[in-house]
C-alpha positions as CSV (number, residue, x, y, z in Angstrom):
1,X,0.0,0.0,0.0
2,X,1.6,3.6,-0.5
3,X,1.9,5.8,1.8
4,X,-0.8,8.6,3.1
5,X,-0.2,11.9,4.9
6,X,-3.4,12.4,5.6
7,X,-4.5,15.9,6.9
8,X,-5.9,16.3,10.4
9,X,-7.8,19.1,11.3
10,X,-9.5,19.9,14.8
11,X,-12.9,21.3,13.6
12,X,-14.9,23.5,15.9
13,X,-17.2,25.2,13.8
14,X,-19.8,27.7,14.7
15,X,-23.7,26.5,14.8
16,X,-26.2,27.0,11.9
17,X,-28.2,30.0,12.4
18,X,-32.0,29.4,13.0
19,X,-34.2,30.4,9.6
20,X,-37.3,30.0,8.1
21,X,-37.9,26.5,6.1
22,X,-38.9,28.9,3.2
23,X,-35.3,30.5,3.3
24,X,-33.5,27.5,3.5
25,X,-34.7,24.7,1.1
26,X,-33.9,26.8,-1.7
27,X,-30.1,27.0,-0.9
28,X,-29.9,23.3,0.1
29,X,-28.3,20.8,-3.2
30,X,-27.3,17.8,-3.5
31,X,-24.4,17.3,-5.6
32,X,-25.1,16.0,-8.9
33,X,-24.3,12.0,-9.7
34,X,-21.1,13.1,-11.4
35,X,-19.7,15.4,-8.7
36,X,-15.9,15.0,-8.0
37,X,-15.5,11.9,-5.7
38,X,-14.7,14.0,-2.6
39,X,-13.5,17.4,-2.2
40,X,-9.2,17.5,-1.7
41,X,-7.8,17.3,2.0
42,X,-7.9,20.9,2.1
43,X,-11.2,21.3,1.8
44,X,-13.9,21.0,5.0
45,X,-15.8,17.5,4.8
46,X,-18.9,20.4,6.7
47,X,-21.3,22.0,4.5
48,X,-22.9,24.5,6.7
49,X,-25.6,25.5,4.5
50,X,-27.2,22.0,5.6
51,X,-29.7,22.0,8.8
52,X,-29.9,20.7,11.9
53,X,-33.4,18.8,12.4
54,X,-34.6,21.7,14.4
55,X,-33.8,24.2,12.0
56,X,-36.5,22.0,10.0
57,X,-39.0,22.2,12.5
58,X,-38.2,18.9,13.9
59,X,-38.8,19.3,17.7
60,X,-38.2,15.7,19.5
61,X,-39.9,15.2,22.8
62,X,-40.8,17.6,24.9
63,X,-37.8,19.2,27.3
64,X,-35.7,22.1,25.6
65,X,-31.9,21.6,24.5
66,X,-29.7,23.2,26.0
67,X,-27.6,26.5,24.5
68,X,-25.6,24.7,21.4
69,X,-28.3,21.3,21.4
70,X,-25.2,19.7,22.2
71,X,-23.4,17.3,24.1
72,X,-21.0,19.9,25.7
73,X,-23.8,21.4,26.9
74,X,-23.2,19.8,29.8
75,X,-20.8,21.6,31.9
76,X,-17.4,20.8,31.3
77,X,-17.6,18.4,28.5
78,X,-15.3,18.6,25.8
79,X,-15.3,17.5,22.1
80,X,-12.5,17.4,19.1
81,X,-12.2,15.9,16.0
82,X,-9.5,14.7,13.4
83,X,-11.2,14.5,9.9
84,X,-8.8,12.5,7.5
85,X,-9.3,12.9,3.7
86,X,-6.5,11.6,1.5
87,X,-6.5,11.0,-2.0
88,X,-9.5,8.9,-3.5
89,X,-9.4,6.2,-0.7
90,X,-9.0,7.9,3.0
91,X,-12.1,9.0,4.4
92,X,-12.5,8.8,8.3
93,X,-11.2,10.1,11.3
94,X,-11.0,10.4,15.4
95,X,-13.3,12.1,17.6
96,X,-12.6,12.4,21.0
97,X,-14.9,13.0,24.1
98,X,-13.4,14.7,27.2
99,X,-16.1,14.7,30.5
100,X,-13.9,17.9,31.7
101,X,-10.6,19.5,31.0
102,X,-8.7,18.3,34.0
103,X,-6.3,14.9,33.9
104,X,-8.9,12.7,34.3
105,X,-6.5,9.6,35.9
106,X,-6.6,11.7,38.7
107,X,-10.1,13.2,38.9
108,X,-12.4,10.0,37.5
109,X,-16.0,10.2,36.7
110,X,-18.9,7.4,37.6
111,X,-19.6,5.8,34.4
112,X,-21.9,3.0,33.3
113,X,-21.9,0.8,29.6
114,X,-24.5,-0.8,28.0
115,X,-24.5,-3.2,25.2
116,X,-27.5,-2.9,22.7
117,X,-26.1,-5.4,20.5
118,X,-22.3,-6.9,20.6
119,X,-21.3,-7.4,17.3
120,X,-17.9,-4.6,17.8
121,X,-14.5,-4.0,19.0
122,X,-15.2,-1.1,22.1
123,X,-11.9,-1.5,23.9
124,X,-11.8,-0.7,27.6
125,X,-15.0,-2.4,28.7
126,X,-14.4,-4.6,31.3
127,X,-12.8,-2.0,33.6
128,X,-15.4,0.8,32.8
129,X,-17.6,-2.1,33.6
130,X,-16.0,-3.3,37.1
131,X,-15.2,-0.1,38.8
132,X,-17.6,2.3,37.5
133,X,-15.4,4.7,36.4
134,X,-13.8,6.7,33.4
135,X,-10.4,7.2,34.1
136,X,-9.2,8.3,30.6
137,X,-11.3,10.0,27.6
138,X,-13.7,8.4,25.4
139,X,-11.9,8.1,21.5
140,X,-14.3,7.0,18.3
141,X,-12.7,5.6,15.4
142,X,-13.2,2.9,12.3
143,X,-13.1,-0.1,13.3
144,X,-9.5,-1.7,12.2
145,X,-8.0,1.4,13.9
146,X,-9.2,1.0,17.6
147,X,-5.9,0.1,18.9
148,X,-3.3,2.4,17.0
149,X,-6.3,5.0,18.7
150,X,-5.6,3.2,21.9
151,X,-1.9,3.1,21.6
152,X,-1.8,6.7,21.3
153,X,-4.2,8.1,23.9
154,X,-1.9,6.2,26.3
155,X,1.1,7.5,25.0
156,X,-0.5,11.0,25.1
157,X,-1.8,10.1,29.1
158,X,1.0,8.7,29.9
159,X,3.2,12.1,29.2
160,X,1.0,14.5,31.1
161,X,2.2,16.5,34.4
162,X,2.2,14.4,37.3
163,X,1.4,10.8,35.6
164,X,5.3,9.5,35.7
165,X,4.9,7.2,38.3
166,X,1.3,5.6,36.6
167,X,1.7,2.0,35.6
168,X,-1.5,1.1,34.8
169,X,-4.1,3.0,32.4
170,X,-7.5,1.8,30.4
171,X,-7.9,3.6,27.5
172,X,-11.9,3.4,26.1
173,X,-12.0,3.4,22.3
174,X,-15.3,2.8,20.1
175,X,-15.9,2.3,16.6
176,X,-17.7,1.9,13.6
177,X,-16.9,0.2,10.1
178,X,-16.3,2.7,8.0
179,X,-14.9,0.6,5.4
180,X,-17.8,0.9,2.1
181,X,-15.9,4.5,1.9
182,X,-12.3,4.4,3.8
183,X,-9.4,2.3,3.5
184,X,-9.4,0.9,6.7
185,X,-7.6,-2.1,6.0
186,X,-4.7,0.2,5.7
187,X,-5.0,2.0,9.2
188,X,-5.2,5.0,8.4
189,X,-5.0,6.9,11.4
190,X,-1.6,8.4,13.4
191,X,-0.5,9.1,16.5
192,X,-0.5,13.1,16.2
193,X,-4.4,12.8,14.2
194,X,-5.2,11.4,17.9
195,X,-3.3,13.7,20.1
196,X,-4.8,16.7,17.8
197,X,-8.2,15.4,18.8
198,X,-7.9,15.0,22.3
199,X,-5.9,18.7,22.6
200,X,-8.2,20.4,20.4
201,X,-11.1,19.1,22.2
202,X,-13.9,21.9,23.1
203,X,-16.8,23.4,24.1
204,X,-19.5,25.1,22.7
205,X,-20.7,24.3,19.3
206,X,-20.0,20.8,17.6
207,X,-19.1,19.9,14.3
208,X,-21.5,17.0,12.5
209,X,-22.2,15.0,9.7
210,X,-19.3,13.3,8.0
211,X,-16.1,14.8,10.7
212,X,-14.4,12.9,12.8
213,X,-14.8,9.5,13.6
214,X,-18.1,10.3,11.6
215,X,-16.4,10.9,8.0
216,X,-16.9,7.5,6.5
217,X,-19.8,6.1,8.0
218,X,-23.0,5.2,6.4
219,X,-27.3,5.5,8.2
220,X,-29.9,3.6,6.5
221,X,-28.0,3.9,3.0
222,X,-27.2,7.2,3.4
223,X,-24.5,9.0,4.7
224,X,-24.1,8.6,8.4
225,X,-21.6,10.8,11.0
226,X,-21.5,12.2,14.0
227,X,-24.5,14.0,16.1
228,X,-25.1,15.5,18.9
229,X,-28.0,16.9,21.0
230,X,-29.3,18.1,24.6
231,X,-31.7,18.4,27.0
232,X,-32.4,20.5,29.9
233,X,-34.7,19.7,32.7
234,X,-36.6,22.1,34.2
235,X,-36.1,23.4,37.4
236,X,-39.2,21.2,39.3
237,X,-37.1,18.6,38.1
238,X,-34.3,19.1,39.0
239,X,-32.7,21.7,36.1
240,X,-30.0,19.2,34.9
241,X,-28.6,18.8,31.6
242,X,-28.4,15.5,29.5
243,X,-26.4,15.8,26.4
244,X,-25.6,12.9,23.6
245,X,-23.5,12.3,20.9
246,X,-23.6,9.7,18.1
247,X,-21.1,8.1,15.5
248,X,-24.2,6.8,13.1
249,X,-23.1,4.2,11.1
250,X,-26.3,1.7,10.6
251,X,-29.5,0.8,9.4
252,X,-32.9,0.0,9.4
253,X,-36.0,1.1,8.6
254,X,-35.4,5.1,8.7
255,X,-38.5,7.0,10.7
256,X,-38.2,10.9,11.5
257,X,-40.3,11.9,14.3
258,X,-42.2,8.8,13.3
259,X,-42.6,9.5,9.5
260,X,-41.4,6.5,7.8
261,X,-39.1,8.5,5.3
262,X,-36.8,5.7,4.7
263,X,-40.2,3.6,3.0
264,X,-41.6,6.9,1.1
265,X,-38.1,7.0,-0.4
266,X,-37.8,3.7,-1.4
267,X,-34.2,3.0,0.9
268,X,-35.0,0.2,3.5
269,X,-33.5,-2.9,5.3
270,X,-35.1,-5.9,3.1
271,X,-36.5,-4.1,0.4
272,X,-35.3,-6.7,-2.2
273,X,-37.0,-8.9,-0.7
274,X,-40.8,-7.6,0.9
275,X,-40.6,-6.0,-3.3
276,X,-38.4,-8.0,-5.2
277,X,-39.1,-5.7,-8.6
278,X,-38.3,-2.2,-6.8
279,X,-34.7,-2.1,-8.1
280,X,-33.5,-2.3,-4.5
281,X,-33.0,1.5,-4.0
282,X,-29.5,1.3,-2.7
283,X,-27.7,4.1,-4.5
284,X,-24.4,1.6,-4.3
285,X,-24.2,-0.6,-7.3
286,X,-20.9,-1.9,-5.8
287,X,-23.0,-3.1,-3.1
288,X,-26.3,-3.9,-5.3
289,X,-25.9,-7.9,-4.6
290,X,-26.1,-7.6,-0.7
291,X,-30.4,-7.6,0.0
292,X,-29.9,-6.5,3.2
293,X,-27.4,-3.5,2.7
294,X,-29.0,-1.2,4.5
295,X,-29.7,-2.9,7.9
296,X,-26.0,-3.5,8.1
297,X,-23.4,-1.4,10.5
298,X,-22.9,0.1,13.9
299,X,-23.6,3.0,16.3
300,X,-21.7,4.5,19.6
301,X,-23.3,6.5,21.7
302,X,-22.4,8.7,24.1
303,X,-24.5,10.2,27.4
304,X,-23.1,13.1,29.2
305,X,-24.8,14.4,32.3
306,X,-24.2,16.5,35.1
307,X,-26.8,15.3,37.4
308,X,-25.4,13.4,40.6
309,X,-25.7,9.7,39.6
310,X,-23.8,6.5,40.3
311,X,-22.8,4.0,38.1
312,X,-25.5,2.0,38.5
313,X,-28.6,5.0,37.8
314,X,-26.3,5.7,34.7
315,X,-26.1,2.2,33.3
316,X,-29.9,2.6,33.6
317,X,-29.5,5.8,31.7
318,X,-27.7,4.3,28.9
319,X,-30.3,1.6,28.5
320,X,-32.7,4.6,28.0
321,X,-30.8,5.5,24.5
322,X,-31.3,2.6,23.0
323,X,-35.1,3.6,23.4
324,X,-33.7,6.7,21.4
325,X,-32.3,4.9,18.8
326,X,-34.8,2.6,18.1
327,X,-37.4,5.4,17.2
328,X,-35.1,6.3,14.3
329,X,-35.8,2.8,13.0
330,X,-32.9,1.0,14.0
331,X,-34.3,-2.9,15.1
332,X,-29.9,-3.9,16.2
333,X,-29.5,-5.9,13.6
334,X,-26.9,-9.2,13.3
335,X,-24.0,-7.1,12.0
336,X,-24.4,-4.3,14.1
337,X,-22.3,-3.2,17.7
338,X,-24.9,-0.9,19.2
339,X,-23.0,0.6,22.5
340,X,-23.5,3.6,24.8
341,X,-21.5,4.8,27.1
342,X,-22.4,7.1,29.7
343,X,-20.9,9.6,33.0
344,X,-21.6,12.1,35.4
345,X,-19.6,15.0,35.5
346,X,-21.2,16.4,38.7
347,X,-17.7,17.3,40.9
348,X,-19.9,15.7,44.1
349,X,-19.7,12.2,42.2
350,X,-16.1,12.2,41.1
351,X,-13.6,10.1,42.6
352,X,-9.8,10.3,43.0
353,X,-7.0,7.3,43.1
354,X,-6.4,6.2,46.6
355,X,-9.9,7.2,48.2
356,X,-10.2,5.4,51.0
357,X,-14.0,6.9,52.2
358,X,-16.3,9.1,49.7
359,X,-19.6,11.4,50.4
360,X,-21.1,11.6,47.6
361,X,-24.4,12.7,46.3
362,X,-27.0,10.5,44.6
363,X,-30.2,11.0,43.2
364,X,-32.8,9.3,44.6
365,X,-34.6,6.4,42.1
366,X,-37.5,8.3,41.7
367,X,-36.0,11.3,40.5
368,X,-34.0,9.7,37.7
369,X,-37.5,9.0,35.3
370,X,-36.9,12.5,33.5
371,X,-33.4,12.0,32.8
372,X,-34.1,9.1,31.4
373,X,-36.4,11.2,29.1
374,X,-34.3,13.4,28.3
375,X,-31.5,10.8,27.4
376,X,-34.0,9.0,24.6
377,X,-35.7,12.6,23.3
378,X,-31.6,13.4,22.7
379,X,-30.4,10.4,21.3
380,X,-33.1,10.3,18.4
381,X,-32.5,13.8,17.8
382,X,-28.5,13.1,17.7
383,X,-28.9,10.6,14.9
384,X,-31.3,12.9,13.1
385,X,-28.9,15.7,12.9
386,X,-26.0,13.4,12.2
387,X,-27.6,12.9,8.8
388,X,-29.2,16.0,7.9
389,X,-26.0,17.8,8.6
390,X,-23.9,15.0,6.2
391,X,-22.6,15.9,3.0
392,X,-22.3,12.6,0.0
393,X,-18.9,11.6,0.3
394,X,-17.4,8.8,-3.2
395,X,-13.9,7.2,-2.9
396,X,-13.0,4.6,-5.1
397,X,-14.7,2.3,-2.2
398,X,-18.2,3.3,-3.0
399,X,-20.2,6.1,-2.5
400,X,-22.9,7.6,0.5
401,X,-25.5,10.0,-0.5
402,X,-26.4,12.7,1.8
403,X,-30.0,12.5,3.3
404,X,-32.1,14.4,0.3
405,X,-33.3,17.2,2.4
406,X,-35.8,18.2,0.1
407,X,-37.3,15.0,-0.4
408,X,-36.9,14.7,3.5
409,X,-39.0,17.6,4.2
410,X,-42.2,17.0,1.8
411,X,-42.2,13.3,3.6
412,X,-42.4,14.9,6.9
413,X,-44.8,17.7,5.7
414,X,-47.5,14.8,4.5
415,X,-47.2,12.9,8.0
416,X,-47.9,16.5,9.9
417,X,-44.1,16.9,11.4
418,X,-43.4,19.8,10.0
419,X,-45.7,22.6,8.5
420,X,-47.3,22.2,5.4
């Protein structure tokens, strides 16, 4: 294989002003059938003229995002992303998920996992799983580059103030396949594209569709990335915030808001087979021999909070965003590694090496019911906007179309979820 020097670029980018659904459909494109496989690695992967689902009038559940309808809208949560574009082949990236900008070693946050279905390589279970803790950041990735993603992220832990004398360190990596657009037999991911995500890792606004570990994935037979959303509680209920993020990379049966868009435009898990003479509708005719192409894939998801909860409330959190996720359409299919991960970055929760005795707080069982609300109204909304905001993306691997927003939007206008 030759060599790549792939480009890596942090990406914080600034959020889509709100507009009118009049003002915006006539700006929004999709690139023709003979566009140039993939702008050069100069170029941003993010088209910004693209909306979020609420910029459509697409309002999910009934608690209000936070200020960015993102995950760092939780306080102290940070987010960066390596997008890697190189040449006709290289198309995929790191993201990297901070719960606050301290050394987390030494200042660890409850966490919880849940498995929706196992079919994946998420690295760093089994601790997470045992003591209840992040002790590192959270990394997303494509699949064959999980450990050169691991490798790294230690190497970058390991060199921080005050760790010298550390001899032991769980690095948590997820992933998706990205590998119907991305060479990912080849690896293509480097120990400064991950250090670059980690340092460049914000708050505020964040970057989605096809960024990041989101660059080369694929949702429903479109093109898939990252997402993000949030909710905040009101203050009867406690006023905390619940914010997710998403590397979409499966499939299903796609609904919006439960308008079944992926069946009015003909792209659906099985299609070949419940109408054998539709042609199939896959927009992939390196791919047109696989029936059940678009139930194939992955998802990670990620659930940030800053309300007081221990491991074992957030594990019942995380269980909540597979509720999310199946509303899009998903059903987990075979092939598919459906994971969430979640923590608490409430300071009265986190936990240091060498604790011998902890007070804590701990919300009570009977006050967790609206966070677990909140956790499914912003994981479906994640996933939306990780397509919506998507651009088509060719290599010589295949090709994903973007989620035709115009098409999108008369779908959702004749099931009464947006305004006629």
């Amino acid at each position: 294989m030759p060599a790549h020097r792939p480009t890596a670029r942090p990406t914080p980018a600034p959020p889509l002003a709100l507009v009118t659904l009049a003002a915006l459909l006539p700006s929004l494109t999709l690139p023709a059938l003979d566009a140039p496989l993939m702008p050069p690695a100069t170029a941003s992967a993010q088209d910004t003229s693209r909306p979020r689902a609420r910029d459509l009038g697409i309002e999910v559940g009934i608690f209000t995002p936070g200020a960015h309808n993102a995950i760092t809208d939780v306080a102290g949560v940070l987010v960066g992303h390596t997008t890697i574009i190189e040449g006709d082949d290289v198309r995929t990236g790191v993201t990297a998920i901070r719960p606050h900008g301290g050394n987390l070693y030494f200042d660890r946050v409850p966490a919880a996992m849940y498995v929706g279905n196992g079919f994946g390589k998420l690295l760093g279970v089994t601790q997470v799983r045992e003591l209840g803790e992040l002790e590192m950041p959270i990394l997303l990735t494509c699949t064959l580059c999980v450990w050169k993603a691991a490798d790294a992220m230690v190497e970058w832990a390991l060199a921080r103030d005050g760790m010298e004398g550390v001899r032991s360190i769980n690095p948590v990596v997820g992933e998706t396949n990205d590998g119907g657009l991305n060479d990912i037999r080849n690896r293509p991911i480097t120990a400064g594209q991950v250090r670059a995500a980690l340092e460049g890792a914000a708050g505020g606004p964040v970057e989605e569709g096809a960024v990041g570990a989101g660059t080369g994935t694929s949702a429903f037979g479109w093109k898939g990335g990252i997402g993000t959303s949030s909710r905040v509680l009101p203050e009867a209920l406690g006023g905390y915030a619940v914010g997710v993020l998403v590397q979409s990379n499966f499939g299903g049966i796609l609904q919006i808001a439960g308008a079944p868009v992926g069946e009015e435009l003909g792209r659906y898990a099985f299609r070949n087979q419940v109408d054998p003479g539709s042609g199939g509708g896959d927009g992939d005719s390196q791919h047109s021999d696989q029936p059940d192409i678009h139930s194939q894939g992955s998802i990670m998801m990620i659930v940030a909070t800053d309300a007081p909860l221990s491991e074992r409330n957030l594990k019942r959190v995380a269980m909540r965003a597979m509720m999310g996720l199946s509303r899009t359409g998903s059903y987990a299919g075979n092939g598919s590694g459906d994971y969430v991960i979640s923590f608490s970055t409430a300071p009265s929760v986190r936990r240091a090496p060498g604790d011998v005795v902890r007070a804590v707080e701990d919300l009570s069982n009977s006050n967790v019911s609206a966070i677990f609300q909140a956790a499914v109204e912003a994981t479906e909304e994640a996933v939306y906007n990780s397509m919506f905001k998507a651009v088509t993306v060719s290599s010589r691997w295949g090709r994903r179309e973007a989620l035709p927003i115009e098409a999108t939007v008369e779908v959702l206008k004749r099931y009464g979820v947006v305004p006629d």
